[in-house]
C-alpha positions as CSV (number, residue, x, y, z in Angstrom):
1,X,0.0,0.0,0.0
2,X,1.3,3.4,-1.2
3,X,2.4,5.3,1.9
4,X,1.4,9.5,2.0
5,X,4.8,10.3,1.8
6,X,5.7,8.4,-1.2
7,X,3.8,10.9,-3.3
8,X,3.4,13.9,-1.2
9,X,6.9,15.6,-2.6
10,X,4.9,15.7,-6.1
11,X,2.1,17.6,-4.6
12,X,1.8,21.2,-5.1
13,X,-1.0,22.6,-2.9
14,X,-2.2,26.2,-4.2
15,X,-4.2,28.9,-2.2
16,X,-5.7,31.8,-3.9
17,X,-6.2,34.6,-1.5
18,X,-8.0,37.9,-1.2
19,X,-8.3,39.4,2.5
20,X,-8.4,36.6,4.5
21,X,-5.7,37.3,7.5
22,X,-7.9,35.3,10.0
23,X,-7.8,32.3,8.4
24,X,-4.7,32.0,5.9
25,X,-2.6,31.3,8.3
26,X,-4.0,28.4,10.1
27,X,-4.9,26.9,6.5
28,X,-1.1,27.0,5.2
29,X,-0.1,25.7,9.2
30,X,-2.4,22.6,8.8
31,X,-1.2,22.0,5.1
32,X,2.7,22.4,6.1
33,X,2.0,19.8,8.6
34,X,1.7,17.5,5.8
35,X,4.7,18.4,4.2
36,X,3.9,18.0,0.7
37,X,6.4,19.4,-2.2
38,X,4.9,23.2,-2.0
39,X,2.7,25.5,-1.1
40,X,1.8,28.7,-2.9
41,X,-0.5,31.6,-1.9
42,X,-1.9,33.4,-4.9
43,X,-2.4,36.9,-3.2
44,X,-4.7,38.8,-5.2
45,X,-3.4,42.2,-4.2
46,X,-4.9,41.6,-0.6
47,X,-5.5,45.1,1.2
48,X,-5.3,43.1,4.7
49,X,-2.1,41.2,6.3
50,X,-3.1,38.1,4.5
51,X,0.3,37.8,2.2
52,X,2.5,38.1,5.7
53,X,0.3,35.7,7.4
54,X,0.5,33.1,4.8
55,X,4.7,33.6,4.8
56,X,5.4,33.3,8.5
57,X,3.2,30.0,8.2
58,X,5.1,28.4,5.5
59,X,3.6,29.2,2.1
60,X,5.6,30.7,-0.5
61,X,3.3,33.4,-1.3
62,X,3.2,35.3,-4.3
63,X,1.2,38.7,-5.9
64,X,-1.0,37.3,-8.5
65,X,0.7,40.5,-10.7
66,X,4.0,38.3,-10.3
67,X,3.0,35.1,-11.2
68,X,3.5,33.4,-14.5
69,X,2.7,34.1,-17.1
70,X,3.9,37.2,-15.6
71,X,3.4,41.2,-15.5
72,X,3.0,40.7,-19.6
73,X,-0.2,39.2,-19.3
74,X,-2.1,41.5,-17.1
75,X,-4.2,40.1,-14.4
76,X,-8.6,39.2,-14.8
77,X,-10.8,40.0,-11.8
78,X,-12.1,36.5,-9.8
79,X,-10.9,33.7,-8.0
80,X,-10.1,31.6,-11.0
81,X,-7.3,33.6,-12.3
82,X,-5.1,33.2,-9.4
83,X,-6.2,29.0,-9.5
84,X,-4.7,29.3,-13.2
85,X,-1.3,31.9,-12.3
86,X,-1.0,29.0,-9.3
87,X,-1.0,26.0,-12.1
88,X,1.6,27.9,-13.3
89,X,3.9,28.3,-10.6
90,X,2.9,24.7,-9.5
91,X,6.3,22.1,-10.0
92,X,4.5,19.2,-8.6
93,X,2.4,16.6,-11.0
94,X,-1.0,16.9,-8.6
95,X,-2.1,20.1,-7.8
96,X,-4.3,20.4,-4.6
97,X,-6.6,23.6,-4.5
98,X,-7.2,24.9,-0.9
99,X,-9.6,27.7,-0.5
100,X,-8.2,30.8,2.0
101,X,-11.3,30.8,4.3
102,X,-11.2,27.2,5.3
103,X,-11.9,27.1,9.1
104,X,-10.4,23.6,10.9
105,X,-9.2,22.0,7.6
106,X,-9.6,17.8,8.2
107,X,-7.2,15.9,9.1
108,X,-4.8,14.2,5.8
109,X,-7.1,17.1,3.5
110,X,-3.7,17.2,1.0
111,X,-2.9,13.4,1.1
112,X,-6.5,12.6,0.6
113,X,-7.0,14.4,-2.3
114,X,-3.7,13.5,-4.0
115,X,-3.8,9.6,-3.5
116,X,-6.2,8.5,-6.2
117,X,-3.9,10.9,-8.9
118,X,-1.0,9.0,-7.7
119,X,-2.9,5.6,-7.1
120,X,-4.5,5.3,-10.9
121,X,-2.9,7.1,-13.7
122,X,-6.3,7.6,-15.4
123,X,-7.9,9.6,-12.7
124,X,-7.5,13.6,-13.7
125,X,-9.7,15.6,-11.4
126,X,-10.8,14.4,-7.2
127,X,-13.6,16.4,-5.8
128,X,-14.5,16.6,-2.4
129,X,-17.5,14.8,-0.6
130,X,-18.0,16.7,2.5
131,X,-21.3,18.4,4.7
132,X,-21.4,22.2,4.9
133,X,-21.0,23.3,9.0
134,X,-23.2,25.9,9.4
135,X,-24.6,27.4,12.4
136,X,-23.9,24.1,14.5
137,X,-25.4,22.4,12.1
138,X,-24.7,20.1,9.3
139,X,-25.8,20.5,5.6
140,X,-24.9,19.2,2.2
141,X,-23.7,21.9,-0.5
142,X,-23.5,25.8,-0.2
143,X,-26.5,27.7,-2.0
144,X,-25.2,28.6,-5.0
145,X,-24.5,24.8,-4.8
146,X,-27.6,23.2,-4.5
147,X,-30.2,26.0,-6.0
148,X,-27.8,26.5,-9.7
149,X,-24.8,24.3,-9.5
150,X,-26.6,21.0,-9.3
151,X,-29.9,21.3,-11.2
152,X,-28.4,22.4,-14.2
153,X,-25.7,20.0,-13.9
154,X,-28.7,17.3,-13.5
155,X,-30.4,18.8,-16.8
156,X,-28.0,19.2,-18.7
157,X,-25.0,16.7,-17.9
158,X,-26.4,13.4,-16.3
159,X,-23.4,11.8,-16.2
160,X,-22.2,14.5,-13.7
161,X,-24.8,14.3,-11.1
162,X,-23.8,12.4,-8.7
163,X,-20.8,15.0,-8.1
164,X,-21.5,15.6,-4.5
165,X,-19.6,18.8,-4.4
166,X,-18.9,20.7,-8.1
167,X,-18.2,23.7,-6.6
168,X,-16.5,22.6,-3.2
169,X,-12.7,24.8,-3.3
170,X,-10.8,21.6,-2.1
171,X,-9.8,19.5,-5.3
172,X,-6.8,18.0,-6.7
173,X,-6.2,18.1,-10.5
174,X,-3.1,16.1,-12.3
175,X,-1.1,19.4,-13.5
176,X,-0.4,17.7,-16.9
177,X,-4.3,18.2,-17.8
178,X,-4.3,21.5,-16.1
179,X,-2.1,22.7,-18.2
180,X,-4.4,21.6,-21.2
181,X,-7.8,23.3,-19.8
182,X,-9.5,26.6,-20.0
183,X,-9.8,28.8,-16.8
184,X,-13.1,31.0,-16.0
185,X,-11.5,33.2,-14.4
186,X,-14.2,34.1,-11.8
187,X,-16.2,31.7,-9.5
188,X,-17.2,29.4,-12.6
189,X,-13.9,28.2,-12.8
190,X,-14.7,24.9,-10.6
191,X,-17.8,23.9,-12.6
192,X,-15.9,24.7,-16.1
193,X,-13.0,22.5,-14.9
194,X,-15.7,19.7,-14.2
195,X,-17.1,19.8,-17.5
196,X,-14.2,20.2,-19.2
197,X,-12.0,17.6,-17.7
198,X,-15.7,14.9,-18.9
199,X,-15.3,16.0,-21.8
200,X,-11.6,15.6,-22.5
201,X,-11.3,12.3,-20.6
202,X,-14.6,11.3,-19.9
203,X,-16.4,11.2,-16.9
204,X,-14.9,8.1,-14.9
205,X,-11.4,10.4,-14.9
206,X,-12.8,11.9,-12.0
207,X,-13.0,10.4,-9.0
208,X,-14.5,11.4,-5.3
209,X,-13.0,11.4,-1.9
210,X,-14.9,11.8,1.6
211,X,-13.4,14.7,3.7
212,X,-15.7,15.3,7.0
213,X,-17.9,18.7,7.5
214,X,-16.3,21.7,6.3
215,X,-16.5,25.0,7.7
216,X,-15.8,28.3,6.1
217,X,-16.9,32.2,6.2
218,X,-20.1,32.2,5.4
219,X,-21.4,34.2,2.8
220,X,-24.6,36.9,2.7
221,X,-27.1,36.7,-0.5
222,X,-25.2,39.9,-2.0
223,X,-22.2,38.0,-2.8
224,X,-23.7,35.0,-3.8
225,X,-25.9,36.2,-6.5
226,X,-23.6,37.2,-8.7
227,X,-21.7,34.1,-8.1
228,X,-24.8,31.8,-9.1
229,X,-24.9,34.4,-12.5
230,X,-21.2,33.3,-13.3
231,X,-21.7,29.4,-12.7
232,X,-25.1,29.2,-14.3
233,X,-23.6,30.8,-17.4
234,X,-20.6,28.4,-17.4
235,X,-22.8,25.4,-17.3
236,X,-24.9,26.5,-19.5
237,X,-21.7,28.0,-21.9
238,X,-20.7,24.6,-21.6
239,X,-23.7,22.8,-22.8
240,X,-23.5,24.6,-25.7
241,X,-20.0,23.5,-26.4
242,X,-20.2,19.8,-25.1
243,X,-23.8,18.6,-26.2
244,X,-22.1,15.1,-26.6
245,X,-22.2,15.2,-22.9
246,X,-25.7,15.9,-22.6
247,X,-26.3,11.7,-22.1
248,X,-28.3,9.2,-19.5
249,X,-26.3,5.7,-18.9
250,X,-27.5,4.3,-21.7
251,X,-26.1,6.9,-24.4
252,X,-29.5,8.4,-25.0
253,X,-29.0,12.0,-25.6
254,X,-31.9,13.8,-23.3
255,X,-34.3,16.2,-23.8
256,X,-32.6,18.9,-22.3
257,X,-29.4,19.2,-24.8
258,X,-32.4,19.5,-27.6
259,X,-33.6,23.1,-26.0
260,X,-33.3,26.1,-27.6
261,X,-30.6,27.4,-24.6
262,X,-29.8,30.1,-27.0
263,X,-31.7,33.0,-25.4
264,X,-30.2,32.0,-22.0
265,X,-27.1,31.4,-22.5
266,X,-27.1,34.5,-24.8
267,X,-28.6,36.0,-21.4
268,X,-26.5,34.9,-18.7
269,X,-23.4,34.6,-20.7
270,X,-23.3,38.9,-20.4
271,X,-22.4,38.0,-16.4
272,X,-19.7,35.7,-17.6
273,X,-16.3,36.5,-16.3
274,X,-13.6,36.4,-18.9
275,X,-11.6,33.1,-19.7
276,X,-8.5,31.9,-19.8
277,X,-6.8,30.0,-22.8
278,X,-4.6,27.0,-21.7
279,X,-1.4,27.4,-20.3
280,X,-0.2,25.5,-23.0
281,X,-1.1,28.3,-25.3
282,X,1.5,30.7,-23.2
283,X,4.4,27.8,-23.3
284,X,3.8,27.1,-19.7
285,X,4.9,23.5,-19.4
């Protein structure tokens, strides 16, 4: 049985960051203790102490302005650009993804996202099965979640449905098919990968792991409405480009890939943040 440290020098773990001193800190602490290869902080020109917070923990933490491809390619608002500045800054062959505001991270969270990349050279992309703490209580997906993320997901690419968690921030990606993929660069950018990695390798490449309750900063309904605007138009964005996808078990292409999503997508689409090409189109290798 492959022991965590036999594959944790490959991992790079990468944090984007925007004003989160309270948390950062004991994030990058938890995530040291695991001693993988790396760990980068993406700092999105935080206004707060949340780049010296990260460094005295342990991360090597860099301005998003500085990260390749570098000052020549000007930086996009949203949470996915600094994921897809991190890939490239990332040396290790599994990429974990940590979000910022993650209060308690479990026990393992790096080694148990990692494992089934190293384990089985087919898996791509390991999402996160874990209930939402909130209040004292336990739930299953955020909001934006379970009210946008999963419906449309259920319409519109069956095969993906049982996804427990498309949008959780916790996820490890092989870096070699990162380096292939698009990047919404706002709060899409975690359905978009989904979709994208399906459709390049089909959707057994991604696999699930079980990670506990999660807790995090909860966020009010101001911030998440736009947020549901940017995801719903990347699933939908998607649907458009991946109808294929758009299957039951059987190979029966559903109703819903036959709608007219036209006006919608045309619609939403107006909220989309902008979108990275692949890394590989900059040389990033």
């Amino acid at each position: 049985m492959m022991q965590a440290t036999d594959f944790m020098h490959r991992v790079s773990v990468v944090i984007p960051a925007l004003d989160e001193e309270n948390t950062v800190g004991q994030v990058v602490a938890a995530i040291a203790a695991e001693q993988p290869g790396e760990i980068i902080v993406i700092d999105a020109d935080s206004s707060d102490a949340t780049a010296h917070r990260a460094k005295i923990a342990g991360a090597k933490v860099i301005n998003w302005q500085d990260a390749a491809p570098g000052r020549g390619v000007p930086t996009q608002p949203g949470k996915g650009e600094s994921l897809w500045r991190g890939v490239a800054e990332a040396r290790g062959d599994y990429v974990v993804f940590v979000d910022a505001d993650l209060v308690e991270p479990p026990a393992e969270l790096v080694s148990r996202l990692a494992r089934p990349l190293a384990e089985d050279s087919t898996k791509q992309l390991v999402k996160p099965i874990y209930r939402r703490g909130y209040q004292g209580a336990d739930s299953g997906g955020g909001r934006v979640t379970e009210l946008t993320a999963k419906p449309l997901l259920r319409l519109l690419f069956p095969h993906l449905a049982h996804i427990a968690q498309p949008l959780g921030g916790e996820y490890a990606i092989r870096r070699s098919a990162a380096l292939t993929l698009p990047f919404v660069g706002g709060f899409g950018v975690e359905a978009g990968l989904l979709i994208d990695i399906a459709g390049a390798y089909g959707a057994a490449a991604i696999t699930q792991v079980e990670l506990g309750t999660r807790h995090h900063r909860n966020k009010p309904l101001a911030e998440l409405a736009p947020m549901a605007d940017v995801v719903a138009a990347t699933i939908l964005g998607r649907a458009e480009q991946y109808p294929c996808l758009g299957s039951d078990e059987l190979g029966r292409t559903t109703e819903a890939t036959h709608l007219k999503l036209n006006g919608a997508i045309s619609a939403l689409t107006q909220t989309q943040s902008l979108e990275r090409p692949s890394l590989s189109d900059y040389g990033v290798c």
